[in-house]
C-alpha positions in Angstrom: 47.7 -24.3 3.5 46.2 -24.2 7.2 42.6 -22.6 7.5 42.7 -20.8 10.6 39.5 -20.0 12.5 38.6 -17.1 14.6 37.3 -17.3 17.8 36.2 -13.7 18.8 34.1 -14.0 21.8 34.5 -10.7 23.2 31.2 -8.6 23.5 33.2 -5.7 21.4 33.6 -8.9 18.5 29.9 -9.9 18.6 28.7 -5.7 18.7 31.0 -4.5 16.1 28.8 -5.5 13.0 25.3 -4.2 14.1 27.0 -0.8 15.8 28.5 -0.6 12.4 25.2 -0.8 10.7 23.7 1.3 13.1 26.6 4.4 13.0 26.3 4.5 9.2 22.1 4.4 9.2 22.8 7.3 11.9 24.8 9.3 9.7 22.8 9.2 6.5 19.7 10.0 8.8 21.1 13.4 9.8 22.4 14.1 6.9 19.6 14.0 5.4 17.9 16.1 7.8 21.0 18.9 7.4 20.5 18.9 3.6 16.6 19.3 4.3 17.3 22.1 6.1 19.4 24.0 4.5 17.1 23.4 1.5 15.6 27.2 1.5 11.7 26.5 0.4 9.6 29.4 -0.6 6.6 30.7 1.3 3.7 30.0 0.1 1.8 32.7 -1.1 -1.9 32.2 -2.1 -4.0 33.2 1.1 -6.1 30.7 2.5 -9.7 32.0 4.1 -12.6 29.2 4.4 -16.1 30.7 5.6 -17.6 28.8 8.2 -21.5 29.3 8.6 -22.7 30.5 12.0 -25.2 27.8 12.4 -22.3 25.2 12.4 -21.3 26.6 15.9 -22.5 25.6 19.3 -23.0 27.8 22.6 -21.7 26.1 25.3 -22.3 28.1 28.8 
């Protein structure tokens, strides 16, 4: 049995394994997004009102 070695210097040899990488990161990232926004989340419904004191506010002319 002969062990044969590869010699693939070509820039599309030495790319292919992090643009792989990269594609499939890519596609689970916006596919998460899609499903997050097709994800229909209710409004919300309590009404917030804060008072804020008069004397907490400055005049500026």
């Amino acid at each position: 049995m002969e062990f044969q070695r590869k010699n693939n210097n070509s820039i599309i040899g030495k790319l292919r394994g992090p643009l792989l990488k990269i594609t499939f990161i890519l596609i689970i990232l916006v596919g998460f997004v899609y499903v997050l926004g097709s994800i229909d989340f209710p409004a919300p419904n309590k009404k917030i009102e804060k008072i804020i004191p008069n004397e907490n506010f400055k005049v500026i002319k």
